[in-house]
N, C-alpha and C positions, 0 to 999 in steps of 0.2 A: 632240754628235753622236748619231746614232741608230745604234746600233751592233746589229747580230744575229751571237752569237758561236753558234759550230757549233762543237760537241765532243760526239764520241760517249758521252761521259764526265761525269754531274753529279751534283750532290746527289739523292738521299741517300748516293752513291759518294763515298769520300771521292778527289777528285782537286783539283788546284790550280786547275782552269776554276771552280772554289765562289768559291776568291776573289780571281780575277781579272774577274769579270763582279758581284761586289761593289763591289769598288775602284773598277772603272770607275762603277759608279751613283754611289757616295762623290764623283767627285768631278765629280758633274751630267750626265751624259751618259745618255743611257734604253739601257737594255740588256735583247733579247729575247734568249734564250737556245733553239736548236732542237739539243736531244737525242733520247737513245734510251730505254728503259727498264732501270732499275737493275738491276746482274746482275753487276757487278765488285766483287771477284774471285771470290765463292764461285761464279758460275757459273749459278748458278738466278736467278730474279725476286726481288728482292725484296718483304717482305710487302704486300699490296695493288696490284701491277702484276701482269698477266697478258699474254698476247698478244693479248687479244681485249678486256680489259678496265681499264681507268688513265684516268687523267685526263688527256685532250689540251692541257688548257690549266690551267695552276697556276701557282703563285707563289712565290718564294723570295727572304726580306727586299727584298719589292716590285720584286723580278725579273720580266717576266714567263717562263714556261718553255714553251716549245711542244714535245708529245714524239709521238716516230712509232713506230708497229710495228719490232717487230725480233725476230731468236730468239736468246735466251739463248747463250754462250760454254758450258756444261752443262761437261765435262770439262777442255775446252781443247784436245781433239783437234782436230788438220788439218781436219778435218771442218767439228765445227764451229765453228772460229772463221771458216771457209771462210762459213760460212753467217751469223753474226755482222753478220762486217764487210758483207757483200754487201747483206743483209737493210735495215740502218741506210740504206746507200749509195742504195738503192732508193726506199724510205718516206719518208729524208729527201729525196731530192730531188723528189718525188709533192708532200711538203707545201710544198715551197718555192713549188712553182705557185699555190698556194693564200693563197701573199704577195705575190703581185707588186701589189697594191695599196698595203703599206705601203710608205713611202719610206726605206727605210734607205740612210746615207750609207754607208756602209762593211759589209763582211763581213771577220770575223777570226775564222780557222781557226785550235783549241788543236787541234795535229795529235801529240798520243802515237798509236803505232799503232792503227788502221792510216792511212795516207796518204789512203786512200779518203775518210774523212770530211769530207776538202774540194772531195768531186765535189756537193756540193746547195749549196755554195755558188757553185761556175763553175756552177753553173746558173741560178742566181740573177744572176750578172753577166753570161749570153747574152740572158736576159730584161731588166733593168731596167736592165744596164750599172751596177752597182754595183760599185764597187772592190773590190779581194781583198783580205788580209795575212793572212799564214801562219805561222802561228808552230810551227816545226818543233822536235821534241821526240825524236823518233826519225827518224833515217834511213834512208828504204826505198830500194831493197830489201834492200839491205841485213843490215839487221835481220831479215827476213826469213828468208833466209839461213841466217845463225848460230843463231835456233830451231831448229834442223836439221829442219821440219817441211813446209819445201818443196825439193824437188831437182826441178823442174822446168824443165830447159830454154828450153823456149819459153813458160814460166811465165814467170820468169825476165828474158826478153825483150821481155813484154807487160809486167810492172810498169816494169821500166827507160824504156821509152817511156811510159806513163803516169803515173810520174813527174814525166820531162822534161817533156811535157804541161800537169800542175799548175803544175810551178814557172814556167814559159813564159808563162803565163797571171795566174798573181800578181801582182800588182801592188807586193808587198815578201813578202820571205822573213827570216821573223828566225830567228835560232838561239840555242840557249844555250850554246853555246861555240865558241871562233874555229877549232877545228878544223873544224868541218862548214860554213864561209865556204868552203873548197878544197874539199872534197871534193863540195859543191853546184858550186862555180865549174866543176869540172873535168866538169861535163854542160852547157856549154857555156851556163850560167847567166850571166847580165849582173851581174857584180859590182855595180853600183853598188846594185841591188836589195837586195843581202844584207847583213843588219844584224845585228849582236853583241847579241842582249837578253840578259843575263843573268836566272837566275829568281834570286826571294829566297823567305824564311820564311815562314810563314804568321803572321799577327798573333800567334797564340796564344803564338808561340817569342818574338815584341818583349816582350809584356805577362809572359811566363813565369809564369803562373800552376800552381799546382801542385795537381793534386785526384788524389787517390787513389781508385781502385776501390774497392769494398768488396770485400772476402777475398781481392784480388791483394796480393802484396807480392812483395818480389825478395828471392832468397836471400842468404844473409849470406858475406864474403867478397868477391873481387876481383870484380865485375861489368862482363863485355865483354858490348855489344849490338849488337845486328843489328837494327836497324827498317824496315819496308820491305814491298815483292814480293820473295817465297820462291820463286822463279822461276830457269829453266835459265841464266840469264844472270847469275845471280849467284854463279855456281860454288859451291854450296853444299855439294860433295864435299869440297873443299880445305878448307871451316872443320872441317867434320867429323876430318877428317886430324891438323888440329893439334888437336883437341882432342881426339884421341887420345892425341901423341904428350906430352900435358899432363896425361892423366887422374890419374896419381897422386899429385898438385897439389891436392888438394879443396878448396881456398882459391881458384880460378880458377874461375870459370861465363862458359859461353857463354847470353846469354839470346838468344832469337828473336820479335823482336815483327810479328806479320805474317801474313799468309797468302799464298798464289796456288799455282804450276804444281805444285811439287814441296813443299810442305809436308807433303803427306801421307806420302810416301817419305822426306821429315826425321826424322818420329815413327818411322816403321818403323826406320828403320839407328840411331835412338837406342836403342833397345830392343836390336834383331840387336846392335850393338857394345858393351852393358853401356856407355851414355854418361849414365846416367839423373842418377846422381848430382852431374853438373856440366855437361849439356847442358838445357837447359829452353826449352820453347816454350809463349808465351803466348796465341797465337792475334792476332785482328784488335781493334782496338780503335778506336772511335772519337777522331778528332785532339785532342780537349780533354783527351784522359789523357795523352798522350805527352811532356808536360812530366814529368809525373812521373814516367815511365819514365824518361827521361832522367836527370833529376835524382838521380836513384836509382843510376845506373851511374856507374862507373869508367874508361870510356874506350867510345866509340862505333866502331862496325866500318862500314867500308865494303868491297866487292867487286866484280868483273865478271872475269868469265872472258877467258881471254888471246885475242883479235882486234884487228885493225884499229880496225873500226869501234867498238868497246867505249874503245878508247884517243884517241880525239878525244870522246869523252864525257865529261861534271861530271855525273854522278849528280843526281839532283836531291833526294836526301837531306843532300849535304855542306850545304848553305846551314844549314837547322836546326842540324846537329851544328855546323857553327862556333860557330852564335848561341848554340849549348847551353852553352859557357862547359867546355866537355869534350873533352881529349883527344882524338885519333882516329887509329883505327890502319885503312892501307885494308893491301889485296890486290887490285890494280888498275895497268894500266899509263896512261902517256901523261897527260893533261890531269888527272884528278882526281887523280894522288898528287904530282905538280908542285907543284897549286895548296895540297897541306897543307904540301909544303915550303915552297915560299914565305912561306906566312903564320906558320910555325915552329909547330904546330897540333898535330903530331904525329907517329906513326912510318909509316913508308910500308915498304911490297913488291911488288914488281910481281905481275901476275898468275900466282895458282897458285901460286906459293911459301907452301909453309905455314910452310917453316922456317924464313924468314924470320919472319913474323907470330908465329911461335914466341917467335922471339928477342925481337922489338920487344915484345911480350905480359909478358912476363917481364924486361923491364926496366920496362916501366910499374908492375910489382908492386913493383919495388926500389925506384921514386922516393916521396922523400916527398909527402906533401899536399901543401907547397909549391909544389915542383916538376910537379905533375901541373896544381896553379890557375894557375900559368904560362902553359904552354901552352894551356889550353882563354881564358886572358886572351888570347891573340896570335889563336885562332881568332875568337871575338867581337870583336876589333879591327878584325881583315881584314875580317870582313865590312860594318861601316859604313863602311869603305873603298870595297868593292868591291860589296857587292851591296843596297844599302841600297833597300826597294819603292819609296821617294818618286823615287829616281832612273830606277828601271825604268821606273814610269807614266808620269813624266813624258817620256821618251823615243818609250814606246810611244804617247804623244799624239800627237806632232808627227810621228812618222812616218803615223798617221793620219790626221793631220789635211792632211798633206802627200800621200797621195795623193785624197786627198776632193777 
């Protein structure tokens, strides 16, 4: 097929559209990729893209990449991410006109926030009648929402119907967990449409290769990690709490691999709460290190602050940390701390309980090596079970190819 994937989100950003519009080349299909300019998460451009100045047209392992104007996220305020999303939504669908000559069989939307980024592909299928499939990552408006960065009403009202809108128009809606099947169904969505794609690892978590930084290394002692968006959604208040209510434990470290919304206000209340000594943050790092951050820790953190919406979510960190072959301890309710029982992977708490995460933290310290290789064995089981990429692909083919 000739596929043109839209995601406001690509390399040199580390997000999963890198290699999911690889995989798809890997297995013969041509894939254009129509982005934005690189700016996630720190907010500014990255080096060599400007607003005025970047390469419209580039390549990536014989991708091609068509990229549009857009304005930097800069802070992450209301503002401008107001201006962001808008900015992309605009330029991308300018550039789309400027494709109706190619023949692509299909369009498939990686839709992480915002929603918007599947409006230059229904413009693309008013023009050419090219098929849709969406592959839905966050739920608007939802999500929205719970940023607590929009309280408007008849805001509010406008995304809800444009929304329904996208999804109306879609040709398949995939999700990555069966909670958001209902909570799509329930906008009056044609089930038949809506399809379960689970995400998986990134190659580098199958091949587990291990390369180390030069002058990073991880403190000595129990190490819990956090990898990921340092973001309002990940209630990063609560981990702070229990590692307070831990601090005279000097044998316990919380490490923090990551950056985004609230990383900088991490550093600050590390310092304001005297956490220095067993709270540490490592900043961003490109994905070919994160094996070894991993491999280096003692049990992997997951979180999302206590909502709805947050509780029909699977994080899209769990997939790696199962493959990590390591324990995991979440602070999450609904679908993602289910799915650690299930797979017997690790210790769970619902959202915001620290004292729980306390308790679970401090039995992970009592267990032997053994028992800790147990577990992170049942998580790396589960997942060639259940989320294995050659199953995903070949799923996301036929649904493909089935609307094609």
């Amino acid at each position: 097929m000739n596929i043109l994937l839209v995601t406001q989100y690509f390399f040199p950003e580390n997000t999963r559209a890198n290699e999911l519009a690889e995989s798809l080349s890997n297995k013969g299909h041509k894939v254009t990729v129509l982005t934005g300019l690189p700016n996630y998460p720190g907010g500014d451009f990255f080096e060599g893209f400007s607003f005025f100045k970047f390469k419209k047209k580039s390549t990536y392992k014989s991708l091609k990449i068509i990229r549009c104007r857009m304005t930097p996220r800069k802070s992450g305020s209301s503002f401008f991410l107001f201006l962001n999303y808008l900015s992309f939504m605009i330029f991308a669908s300018l550039k789309v006109l400027f494709l109706k000559k190619q023949n692509f069989h299909v369009s498939l939307v990686f839709a992480v926030s915002p929603i918007t980024v599947a409006i230059p592909a229904l413009v693309l299928k008013f023009i050419k009648k090219t098929p849709l499939s969406i592959w839905v990552q966050d739920l608007w408006p939802e999500s929205v929402i719970e940023s607590k960065k929009f309280n408007s009403k008849i805001g509010y009202i406008i995304l809800e119907k444009l929304v329904k809108f996208i999804y109306d128009k879609s040709d398949s809606i995939l999700v990555s967990s069966n909670g958001m099947i209902n909570a799509i169904n329930e906008r009056g969505i044609n089930l038949n449409k809506i399809v379960f794609l689970p995400q998986w690892a990134e190659d580098i978590f199958e091949d587990w290769i291990i390369r180390k930084k030069n002058g990073i290394s991880m403190p000595n002692g129990l190490n819990i990690t956090f990898a990921g968006n340092i973001g309002g959604a990940q209630d990063i208040p609560s981990i702070l709490k229990a590692s307070e209510l831990l601090r005279e434990n000097k044998n316990i470290n919380f490490n923090f691999i990551g950056s985004g919304s609230v990383y900088s206000w991490l550093k600050e209340e590390i310092l304001e709460r005297g956490l220095s000594d067993t709270v540490h943050t490592f900043g961003s790092f490109p994905l070919k290190f994160m094996p070894y951050f991993f491999e280096k820790s003692d049990a992997l953190l997951v979180t999302l602050k206590k909502s709805h919406i947050w509780s029909i979510t699977i994080p899209g960190k769990i997939q790696p940390y199962l493959l990590s072959g390591k324990p995991i301890l979440t602070m999450l309710d609904g679908e993602g701390s289910k799915l650690i029982d299930n797979a017997k992977a690790g210790l769970t708490a619902k959202s915001g309980d620290y004292g729980t995460l306390v308790k679970n933290i401090l039995e992970i310290e009592s267990y032997s090596c053994e028992k800790r290789n147990e577990m992170g064995k049942n998580g790396a089981s589960f997942y060639k079970q259940k989320f294995l990429k050659e199953k995903s692909l070949s799923k996301l083919e036929t649904i493909l190819e089935n609307i094609v």
